[in-house]
ROTOR-93902 format. One record per residue: residue in three letters; x, y, z negated of N, C-alpha, C in turn. Coordinates in steps of 0.1 Angstrom, whole numbers, plus 5000, padded with zeros to 4 digits. Each point is the difference from the previous one (the first is absolute). Example, Ala and Ser with C-alpha at 12.3 -4.5 7.8 and 13.67 -1.06 7.14 Angstrom:
% ROTOR-93902
ALA513249434922499150125000500950125000;SER499650115007500950115000499250114992;
//
This chain:
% ROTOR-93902
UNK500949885000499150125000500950125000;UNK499550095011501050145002498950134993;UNK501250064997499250134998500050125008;UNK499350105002500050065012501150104989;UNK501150115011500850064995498950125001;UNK500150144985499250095004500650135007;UNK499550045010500450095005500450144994;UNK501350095006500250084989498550185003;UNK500450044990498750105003500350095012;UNK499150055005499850105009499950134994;UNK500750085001500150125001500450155006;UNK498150045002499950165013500050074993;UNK500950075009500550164999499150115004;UNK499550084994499050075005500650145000;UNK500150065011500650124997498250125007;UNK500650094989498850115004500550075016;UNK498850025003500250125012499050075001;UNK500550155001499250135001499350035017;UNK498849984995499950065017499850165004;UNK500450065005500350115005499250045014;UNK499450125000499750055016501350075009;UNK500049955009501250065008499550045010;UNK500450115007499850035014499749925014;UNK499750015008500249945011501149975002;UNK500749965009501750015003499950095011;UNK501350045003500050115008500249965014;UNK499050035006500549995015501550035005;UNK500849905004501350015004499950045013;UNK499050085004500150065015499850165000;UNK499750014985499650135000499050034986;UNK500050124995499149984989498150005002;UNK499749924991498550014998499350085005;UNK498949985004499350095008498549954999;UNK499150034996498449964998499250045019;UNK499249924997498949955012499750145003;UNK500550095013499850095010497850025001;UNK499750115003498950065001500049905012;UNK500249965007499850005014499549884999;UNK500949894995500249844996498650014994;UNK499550074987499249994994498650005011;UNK500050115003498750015012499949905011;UNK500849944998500249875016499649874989;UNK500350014990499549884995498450024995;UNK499850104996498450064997499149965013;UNK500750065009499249985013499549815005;UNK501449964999500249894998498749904995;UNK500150084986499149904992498150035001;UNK500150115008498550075001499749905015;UNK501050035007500049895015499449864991;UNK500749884994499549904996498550034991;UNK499450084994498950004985498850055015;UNK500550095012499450015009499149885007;UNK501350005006500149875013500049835000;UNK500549974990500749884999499449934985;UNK499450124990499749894986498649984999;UNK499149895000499349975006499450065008;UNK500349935013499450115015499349935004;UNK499149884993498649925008499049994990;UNK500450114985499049984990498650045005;UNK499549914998498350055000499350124996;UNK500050075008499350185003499050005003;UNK499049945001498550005006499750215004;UNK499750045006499750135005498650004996;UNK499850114987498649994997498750085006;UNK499549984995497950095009500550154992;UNK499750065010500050184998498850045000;UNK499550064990498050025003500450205006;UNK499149925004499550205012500050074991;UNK500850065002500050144997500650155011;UNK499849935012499950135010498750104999;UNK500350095008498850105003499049935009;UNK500249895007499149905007499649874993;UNK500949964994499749884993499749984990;UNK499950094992499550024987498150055006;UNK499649985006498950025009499149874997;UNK500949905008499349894998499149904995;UNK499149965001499849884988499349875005;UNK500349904986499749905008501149925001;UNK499449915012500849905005501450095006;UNK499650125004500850075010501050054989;UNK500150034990501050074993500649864995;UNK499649884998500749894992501049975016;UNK499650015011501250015008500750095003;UNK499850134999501150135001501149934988;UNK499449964988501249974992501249865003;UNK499849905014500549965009500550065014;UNK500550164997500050075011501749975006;UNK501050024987501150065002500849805008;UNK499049894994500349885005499650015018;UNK498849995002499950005008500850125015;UNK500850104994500850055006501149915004;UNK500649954990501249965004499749865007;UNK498749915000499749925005500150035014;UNK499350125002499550065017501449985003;UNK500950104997501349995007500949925001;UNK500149864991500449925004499349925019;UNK499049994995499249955010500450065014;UNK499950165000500950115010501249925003;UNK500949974994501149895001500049885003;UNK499549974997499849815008499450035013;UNK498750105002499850065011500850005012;UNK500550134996501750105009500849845007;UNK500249924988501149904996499749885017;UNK498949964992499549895012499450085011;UNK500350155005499250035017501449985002;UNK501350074993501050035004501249855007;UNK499149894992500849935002499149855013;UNK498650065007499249995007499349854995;UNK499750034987498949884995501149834996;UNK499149955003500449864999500149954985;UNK501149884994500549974989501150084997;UNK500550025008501350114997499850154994;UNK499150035007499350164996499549994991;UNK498749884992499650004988501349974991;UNK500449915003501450004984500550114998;UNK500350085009500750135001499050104990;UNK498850005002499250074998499850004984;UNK499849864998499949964989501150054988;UNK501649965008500650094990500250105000;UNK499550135007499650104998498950044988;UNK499349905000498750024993500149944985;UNK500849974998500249924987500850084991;UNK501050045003500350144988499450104997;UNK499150045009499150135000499149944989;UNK499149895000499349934991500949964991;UNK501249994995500549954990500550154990;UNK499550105006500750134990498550024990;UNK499249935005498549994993500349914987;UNK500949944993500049944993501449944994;UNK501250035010501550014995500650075005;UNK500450175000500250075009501450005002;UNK501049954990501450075001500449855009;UNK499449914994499849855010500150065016;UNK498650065004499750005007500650075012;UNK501250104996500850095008501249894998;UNK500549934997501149825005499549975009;UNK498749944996499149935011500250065018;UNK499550174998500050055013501550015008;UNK501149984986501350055009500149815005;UNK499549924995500049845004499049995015;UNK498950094996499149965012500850105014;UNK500750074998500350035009500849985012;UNK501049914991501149925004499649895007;UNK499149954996499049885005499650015015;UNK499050154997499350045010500850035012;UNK501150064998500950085009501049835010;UNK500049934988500849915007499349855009;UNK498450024996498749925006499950105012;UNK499350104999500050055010500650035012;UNK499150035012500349995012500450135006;UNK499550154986500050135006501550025001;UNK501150055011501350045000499850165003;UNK498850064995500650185002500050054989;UNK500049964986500450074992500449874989;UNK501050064991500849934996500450074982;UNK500049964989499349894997498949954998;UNK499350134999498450004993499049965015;UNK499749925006498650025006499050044997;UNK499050045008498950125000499049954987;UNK499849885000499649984985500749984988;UNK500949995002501249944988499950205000;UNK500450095007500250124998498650064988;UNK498849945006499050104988499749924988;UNK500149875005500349914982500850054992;UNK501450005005501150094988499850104996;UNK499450095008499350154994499050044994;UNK499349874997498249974993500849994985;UNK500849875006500749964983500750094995;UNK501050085005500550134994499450054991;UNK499250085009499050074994499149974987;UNK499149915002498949914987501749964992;UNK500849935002501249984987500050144992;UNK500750095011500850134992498150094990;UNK499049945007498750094994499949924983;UNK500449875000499749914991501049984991;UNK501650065001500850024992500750124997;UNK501349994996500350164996500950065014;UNK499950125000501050075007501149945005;UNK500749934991501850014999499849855011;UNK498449904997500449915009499650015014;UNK499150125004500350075018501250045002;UNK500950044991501150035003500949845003;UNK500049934992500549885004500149895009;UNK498550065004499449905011500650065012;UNK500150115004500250115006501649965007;UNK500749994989501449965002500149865005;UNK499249914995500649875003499349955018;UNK498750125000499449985014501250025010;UNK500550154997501450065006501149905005;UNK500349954986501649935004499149825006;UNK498849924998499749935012499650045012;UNK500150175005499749985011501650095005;UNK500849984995501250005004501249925005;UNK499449874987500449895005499749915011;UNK498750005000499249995018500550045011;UNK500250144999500550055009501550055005;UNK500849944993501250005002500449845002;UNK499649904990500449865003499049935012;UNK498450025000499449905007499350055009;UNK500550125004498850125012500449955016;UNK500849884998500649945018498649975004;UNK500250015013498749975006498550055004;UNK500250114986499350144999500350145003;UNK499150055014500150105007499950154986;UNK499450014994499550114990500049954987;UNK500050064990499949954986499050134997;UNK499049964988499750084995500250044982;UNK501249984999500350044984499750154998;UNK500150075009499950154998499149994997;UNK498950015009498650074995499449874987;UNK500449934997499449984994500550064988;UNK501350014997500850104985499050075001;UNK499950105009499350145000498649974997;UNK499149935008498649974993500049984989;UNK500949874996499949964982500450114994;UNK501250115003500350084988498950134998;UNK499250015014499150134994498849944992;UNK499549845007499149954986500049964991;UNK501449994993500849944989500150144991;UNK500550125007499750124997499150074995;UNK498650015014498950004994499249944988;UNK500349884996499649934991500350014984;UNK501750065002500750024987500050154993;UNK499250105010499450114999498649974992;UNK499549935006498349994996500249924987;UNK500749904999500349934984500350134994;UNK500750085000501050074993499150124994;UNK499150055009499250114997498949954993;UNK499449855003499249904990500349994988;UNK501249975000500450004984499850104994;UNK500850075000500150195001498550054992;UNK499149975009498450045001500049934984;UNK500149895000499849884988500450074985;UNK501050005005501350074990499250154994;UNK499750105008499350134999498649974992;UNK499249925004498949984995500049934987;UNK501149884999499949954988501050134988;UNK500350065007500850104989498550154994;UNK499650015009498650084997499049944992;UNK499649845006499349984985500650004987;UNK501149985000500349994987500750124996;UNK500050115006500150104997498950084995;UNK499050015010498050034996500049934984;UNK500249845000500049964989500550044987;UNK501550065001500750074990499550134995;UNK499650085013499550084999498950064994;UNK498949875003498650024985500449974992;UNK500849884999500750004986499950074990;UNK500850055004501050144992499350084998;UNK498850055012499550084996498349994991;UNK499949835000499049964990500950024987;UNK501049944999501149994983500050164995;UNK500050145013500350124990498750034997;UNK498849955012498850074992499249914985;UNK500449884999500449964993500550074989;UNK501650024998500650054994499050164995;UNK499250065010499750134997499049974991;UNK498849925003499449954993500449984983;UNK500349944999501249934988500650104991;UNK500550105010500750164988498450044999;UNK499350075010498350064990499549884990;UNK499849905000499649964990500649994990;UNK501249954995501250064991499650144996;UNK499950135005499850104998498549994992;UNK499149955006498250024995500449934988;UNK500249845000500449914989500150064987;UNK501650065008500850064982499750154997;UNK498750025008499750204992499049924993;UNK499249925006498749914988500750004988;UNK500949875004500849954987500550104988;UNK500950075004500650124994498750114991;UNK498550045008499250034994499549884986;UNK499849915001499949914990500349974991;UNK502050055003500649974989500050154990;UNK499650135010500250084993498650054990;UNK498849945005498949994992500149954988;UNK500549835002499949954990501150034986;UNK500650105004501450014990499750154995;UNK498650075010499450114992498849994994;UNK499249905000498749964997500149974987;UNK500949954988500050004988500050104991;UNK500650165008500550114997498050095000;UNK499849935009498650094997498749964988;UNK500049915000499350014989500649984988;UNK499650094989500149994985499949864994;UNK501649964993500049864988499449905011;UNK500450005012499749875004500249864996;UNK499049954999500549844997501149925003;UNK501449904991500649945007500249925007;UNK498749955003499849905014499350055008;UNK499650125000499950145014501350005004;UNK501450064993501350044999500349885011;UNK500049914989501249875011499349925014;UNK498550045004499749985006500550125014;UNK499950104999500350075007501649975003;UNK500850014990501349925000500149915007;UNK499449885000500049925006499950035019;UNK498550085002499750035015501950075005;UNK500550144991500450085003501949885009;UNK500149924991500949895001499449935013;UNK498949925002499749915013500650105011;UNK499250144998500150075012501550045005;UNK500750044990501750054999500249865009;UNK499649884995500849885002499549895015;UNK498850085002499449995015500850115008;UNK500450134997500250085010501749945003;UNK500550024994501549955001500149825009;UNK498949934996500449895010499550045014;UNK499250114999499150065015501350035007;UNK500550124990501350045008501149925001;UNK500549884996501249915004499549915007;UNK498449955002499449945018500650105013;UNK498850044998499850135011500950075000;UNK500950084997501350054999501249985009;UNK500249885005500649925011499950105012;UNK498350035000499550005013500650155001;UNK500650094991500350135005501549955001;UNK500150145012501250065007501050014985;UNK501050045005501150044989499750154997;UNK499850065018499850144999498950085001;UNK498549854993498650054999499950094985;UNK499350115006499850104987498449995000;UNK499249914990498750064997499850144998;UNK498549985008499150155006500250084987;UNK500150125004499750094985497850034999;UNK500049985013498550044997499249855001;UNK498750004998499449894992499949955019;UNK499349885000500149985017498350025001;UNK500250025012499050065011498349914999;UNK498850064998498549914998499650055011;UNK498549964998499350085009499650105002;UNK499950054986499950174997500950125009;UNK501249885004500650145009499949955011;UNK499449935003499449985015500150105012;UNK499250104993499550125009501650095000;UNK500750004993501350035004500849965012;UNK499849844995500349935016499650015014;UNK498450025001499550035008500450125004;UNK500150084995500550155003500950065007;UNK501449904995501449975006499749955014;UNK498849884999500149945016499650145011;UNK499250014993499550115008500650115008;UNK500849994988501250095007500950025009;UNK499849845005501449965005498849965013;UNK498850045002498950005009499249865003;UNK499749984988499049885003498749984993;UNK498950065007499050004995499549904992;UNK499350044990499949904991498650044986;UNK499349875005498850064992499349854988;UNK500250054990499949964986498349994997;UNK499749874995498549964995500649924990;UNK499350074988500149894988498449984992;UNK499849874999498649984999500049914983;UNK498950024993500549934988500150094989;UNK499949904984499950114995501950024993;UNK500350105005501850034997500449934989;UNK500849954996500749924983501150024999;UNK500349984990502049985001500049854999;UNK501050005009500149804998501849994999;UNK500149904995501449924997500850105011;UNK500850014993501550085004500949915010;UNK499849864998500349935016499150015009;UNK498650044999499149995009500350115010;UNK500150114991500250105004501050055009;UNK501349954995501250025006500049905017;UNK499149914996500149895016499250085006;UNK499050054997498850055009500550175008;UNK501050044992500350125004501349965014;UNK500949954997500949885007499449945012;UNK499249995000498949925015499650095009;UNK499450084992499250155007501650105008;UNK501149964989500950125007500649955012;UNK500349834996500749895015499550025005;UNK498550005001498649995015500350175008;UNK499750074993500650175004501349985007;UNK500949984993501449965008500249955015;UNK499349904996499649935012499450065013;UNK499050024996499350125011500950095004;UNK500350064995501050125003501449965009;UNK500449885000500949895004499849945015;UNK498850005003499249905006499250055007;UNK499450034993499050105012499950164996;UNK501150065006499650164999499450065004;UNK499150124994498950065003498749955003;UNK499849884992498849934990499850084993;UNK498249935000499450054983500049904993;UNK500350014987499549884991499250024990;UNK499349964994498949964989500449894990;UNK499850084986500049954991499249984985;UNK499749864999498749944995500649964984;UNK499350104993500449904988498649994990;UNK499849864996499049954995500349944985;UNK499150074991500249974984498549905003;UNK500549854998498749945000499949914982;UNK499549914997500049954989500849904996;UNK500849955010500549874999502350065001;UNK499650165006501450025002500150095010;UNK500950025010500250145005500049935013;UNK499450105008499850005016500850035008;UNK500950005011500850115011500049965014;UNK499350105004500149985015500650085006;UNK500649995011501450155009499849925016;UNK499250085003499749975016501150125008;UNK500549955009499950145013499549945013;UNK500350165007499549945011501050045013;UNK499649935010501550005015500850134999;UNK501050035003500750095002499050085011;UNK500350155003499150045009500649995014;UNK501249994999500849945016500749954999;UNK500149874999501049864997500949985014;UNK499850045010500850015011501050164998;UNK499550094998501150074995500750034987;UNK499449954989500349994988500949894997;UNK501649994995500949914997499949974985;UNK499449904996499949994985501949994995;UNK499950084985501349974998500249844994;UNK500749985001501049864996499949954985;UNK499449894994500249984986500449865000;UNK500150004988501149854993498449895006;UNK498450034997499149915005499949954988;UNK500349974987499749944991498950044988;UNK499950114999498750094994499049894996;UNK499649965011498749894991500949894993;UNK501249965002500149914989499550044988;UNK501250125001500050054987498250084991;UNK499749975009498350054993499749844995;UNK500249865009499349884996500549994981;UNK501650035000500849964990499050064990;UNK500050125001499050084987498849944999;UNK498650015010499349944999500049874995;UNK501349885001499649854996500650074984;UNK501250044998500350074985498650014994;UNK498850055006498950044990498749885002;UNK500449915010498949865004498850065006;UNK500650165008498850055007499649905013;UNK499650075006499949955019499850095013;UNK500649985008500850095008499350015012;UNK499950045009499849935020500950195008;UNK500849935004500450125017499949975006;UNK498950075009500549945015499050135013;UNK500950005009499250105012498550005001;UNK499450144997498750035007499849995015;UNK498149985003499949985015500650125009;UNK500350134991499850085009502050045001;UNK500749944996501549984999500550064990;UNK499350044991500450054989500849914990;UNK499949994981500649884993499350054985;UNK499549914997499450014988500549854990;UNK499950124986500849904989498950024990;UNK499849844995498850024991500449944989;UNK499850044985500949924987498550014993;UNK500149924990499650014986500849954988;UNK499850064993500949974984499449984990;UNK499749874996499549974992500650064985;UNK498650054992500350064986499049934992;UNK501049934986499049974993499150044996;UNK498849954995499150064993500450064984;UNK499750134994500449984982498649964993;UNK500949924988498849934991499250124997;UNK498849954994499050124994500450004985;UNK500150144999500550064987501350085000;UNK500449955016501850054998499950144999;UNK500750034993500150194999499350064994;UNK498749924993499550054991501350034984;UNK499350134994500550024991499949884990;
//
């Protein structure tokens, strides 16, 4: 019996290493130098040619239904308008057909003329559903056609192979972007150069010229009409949401205006309350001390309501808003307002029906605010109007009507220019008070605004001594 001998130990060396960033190495032809503007653009180009041309160029595009919207087609109805929205297909159908046409007289009928025809007709129908496909296809059908064919007077394009390639051009460059009429453009160029330099023996005339020149003014025309489409796109989608920004802002300041008068009405209430209740123990003799601490108490809520009034609403002012020194504006000075319009020449005639009240100091301040926008307005809008103004004390809350009527010469009369938002800003107040509103043009072209403002009823007894 052997014993196995044991082997002696193994021992690795492990040494540390630091890894470091180093430079490139230096070009031993010369020093470093980064990728040229030029290189850059050739490879950009490069890679717009392949994402064009080459990265899926047979994906499935189906060409969708366009519903009428011309000045004739939008006419329609019926059966007739569900095919106008099969209009832009059946174009490019017709002119293929024009090409298998052209294709098979040119090549005087037979089996020969229809094959010919046929691949004429088959890329024009193939931009209907793979377009970038379908411009391969035509530079394939051509080569076909040209080398089947029996025509020897023009060279490469025969007379149908010539309006097929210019069908497909065209529906391609309408159905993609710009940069790929430009590409197509180029690669039409350099196959019909190579035609005509390597395989034009035997051919009296070539027509690569005119056809460059046809493709480039419809390749042209086309990248114009995308370009200004967009453009149009671009403009209109920047206006709504400009119009949009626009009410906005100008709902948030009337809003905002809103927001400072009531803050203002709010905390002169408030502030009277607190100063009642902090003088109302002072007037009568040995008042009781649960008279005392009651009033104490109101004088406290009110201090302690107005102060959260003002750290809400407070937000809503400017840094460099200065509340009014004078109290704000009711209906009582109405006839002041009116007076001012007047002045500025707009007839204006006042009916108030009802029996007169004082009502709530928001009522008041909206209803004066409506009457002054609707005035504004007029004067804005239609100058040298009359307007009429209706105000109704009924039982339930306050009335306002502000009719005018047409300008007296709307063909020579230029209304001046306004922001247009005025009736927002009357709905904002009105829903502020859960009244109910309606604007809208008289038969005779005038504009009438009709509000009411609901006012509560007071309990019976209020204000009794």
């Amino acid at each position: 019996m052997t014993t196995a001998t044991p082997l002696p130990p193994t021992v690795f060396h492990v040494t540390e290493t630091t890894q470091t960033h180093t430079t490139p190495p230096e070009n031993p032809y010369g020093a470093y130098r980064p990728r040229s503007p030029e290189f850059r653009a050739a490879v950009d180009a490069l890679r717009g040619l392949r994402e064009d041309l080459f990265q899926d160029a047979f994906a499935y595009r189906p060409l969708p239904r366009k519903e009428p919207d011309g000045p004739l087609t939008r006419r329609l109805t019926g059966r007739k308008r569900e095919y106008a929205a099969w209009r832009r297909h059946a174009l490019v159908v017709a002119v293929g057909a024009l090409a298998l046409l052209v294709q098979g007289v040119d090549e005087s009928g037979g089996v020969q003329g229809l094959v010919c025809g046929l691949l004429a007709l088959v890329p024009v129908l193939l931009t209907l559903v793979r377009p970038v496909g379908a411009f391969w296809l035509s530079l394939v059908s051509t080569t076909l056609v040209a080398a089947i064919g029996t025509t020897y007077g023009n060279w490469p394009w025969l007379p149908g192979s010539f309006i097929s390639h210019l069908m497909v051009l065209v529906v391609v460059a309408l159905r993609t972007r710009p940069r790929t009429a430009a590409w197509m453009w180029l690669l039409t160029a350099a196959y019909g150069f190579v035609a005509e330099t390597a395989f034009s023996w035997g051919h009296y005339s070539t027509n690569v010229a005119p056809m460059l020149v046809f493709s480039a003014l419809a390749l042209l025309a086309v990248t114009v009409w995308q370009i200004r489409r967009q453009a149009e796109q671009e403009v209109t989608a920047q206006q709504t949401v400009t119009a949009h920004e626009r009410s906005r802002r100008t709902l948030l300041e009337e809003r905002t205006t809103i927001a400072r008068e009531l803050h203002d009405v709010v905390a002169h209430h408030m502030s009277v309350v607190a100063i009642q209740a902090e003088a109302a123990p002072y007037r009568v003799e040995n008042p009781p001390p649960e008279l005392e601490k009651a009033f104490a108490t109101i004088r406290e809520n009110a201090v302690a309501a107005l102060t959260e009034l003002r750290r809400v609403l407070g937000v809503v002012r400017a840094e460099d808003y200065q509340a009014p020194d004078a109290p704000q504006p009711t209906l009582a000075e109405l006839d002041a307002l009116i007076a001012n319009v007047r002045e500025a020449g707009l007839e204006v005639e006042k009916v108030v029906t009802g029996a007169v009240r004082e009502l709530p100091q928001g009522v008041e301040l909206s209803a004066y605010r409506i009457v002054q926008e609707a005035l504004s307005n007029t004067l804005r809008h239609a100058p040298g109007a009359s307007a009429r103004v209706e105000i109704g004390y009924v039982l339930g809350g306050l009335g306002l009507r502000i009719v005018n009527g047409p300008p007296p010469h709307p063909a020579l009369v230029k209304p001046s220019p306004g922001a247009g938002h005025g009736i927002t800003g009357m709905r904002e107040r009105v829903t502020m008070l859960n009244g109910e509103m309606t604007a809208d043009p008289t038969p005779d072209g005038g504009y009438e605004v009709t509000v009411f403002l609901p006012v509560p009823m007071a309990p019976a007894g209020e204000g009794e001594a």
